[in-house]
C-alpha positions as CSV (number, residue, x, y, z in Angstrom):
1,X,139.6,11.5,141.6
2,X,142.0,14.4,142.5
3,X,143.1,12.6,145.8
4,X,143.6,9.1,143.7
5,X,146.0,10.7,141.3
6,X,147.7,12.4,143.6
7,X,148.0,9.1,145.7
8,X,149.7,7.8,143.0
9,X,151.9,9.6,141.3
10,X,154.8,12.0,143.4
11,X,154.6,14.8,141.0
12,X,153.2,18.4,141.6
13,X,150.2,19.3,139.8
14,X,148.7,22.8,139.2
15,X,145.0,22.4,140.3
16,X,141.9,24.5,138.8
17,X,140.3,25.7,141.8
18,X,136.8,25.1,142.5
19,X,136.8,22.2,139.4
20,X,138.1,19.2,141.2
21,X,135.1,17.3,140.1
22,X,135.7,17.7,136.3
23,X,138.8,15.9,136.8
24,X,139.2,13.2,134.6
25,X,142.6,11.8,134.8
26,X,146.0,12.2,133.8
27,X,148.8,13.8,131.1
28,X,151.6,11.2,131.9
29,X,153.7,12.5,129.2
30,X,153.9,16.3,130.9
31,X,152.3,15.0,133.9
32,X,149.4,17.5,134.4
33,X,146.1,17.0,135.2
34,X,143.1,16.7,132.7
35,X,139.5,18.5,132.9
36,X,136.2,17.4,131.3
37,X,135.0,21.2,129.7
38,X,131.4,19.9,130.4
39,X,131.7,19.1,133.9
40,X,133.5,22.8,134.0
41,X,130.8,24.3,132.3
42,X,128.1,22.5,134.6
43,X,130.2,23.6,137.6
44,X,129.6,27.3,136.4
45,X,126.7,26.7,135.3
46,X,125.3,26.6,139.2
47,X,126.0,29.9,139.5
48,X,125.2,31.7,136.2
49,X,123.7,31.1,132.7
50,X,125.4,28.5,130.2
51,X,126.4,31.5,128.3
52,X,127.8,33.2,130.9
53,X,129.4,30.1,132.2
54,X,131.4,29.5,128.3
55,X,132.6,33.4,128.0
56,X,134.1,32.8,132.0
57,X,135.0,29.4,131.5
58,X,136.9,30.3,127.9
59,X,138.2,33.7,129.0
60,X,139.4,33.2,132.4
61,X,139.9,29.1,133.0
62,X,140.9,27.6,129.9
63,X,142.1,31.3,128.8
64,X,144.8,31.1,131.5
65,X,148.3,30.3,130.7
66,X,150.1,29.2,134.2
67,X,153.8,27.6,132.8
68,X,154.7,24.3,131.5
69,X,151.6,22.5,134.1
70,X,148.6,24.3,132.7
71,X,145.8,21.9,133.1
72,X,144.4,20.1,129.9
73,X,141.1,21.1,128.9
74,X,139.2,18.1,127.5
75,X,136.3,19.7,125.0
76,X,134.3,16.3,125.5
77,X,130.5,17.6,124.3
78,X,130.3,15.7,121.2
79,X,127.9,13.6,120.1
């Protein structure tokens, strides 16, 4: 998805490293990139618990302000 969106559009995005595959499209109106929380958390989740994966995830990913092309986080869990 990452390399499609950046195929397309000639803006600079700020990428969340290691989560390319929770990408799930685009914030056209402040042009920054959108991440399924899920998909994050499964990401994590390969390499620690699911509650160790939330307190990283919400501490030190979706925690972190990095200017005006912070990522969206998408909380998309619901049922």
């Amino acid at each position: 998805m990452l390399e499609q969106i950046l195929d397309r559009y000639e803006d600079d995005f700020l990428v969340a490293d290691g989560f390319d595959a929770a990408i799930i499209g685009v914030d056209e109106n402040q042009m920054r990139l959108i991440y399924s929380v899920s998909k994050c958390l499964r990401i994590l989740e390969s390499d620690m618990s699911e509650e160790e994966a939330l307190e990283y995830f919400t501490f030190n990913v979706s925690g972190a302000y990095m200017g005006e092309k912070t990522p969206v986080w998408c909380w998309d869990d619901f049922e």
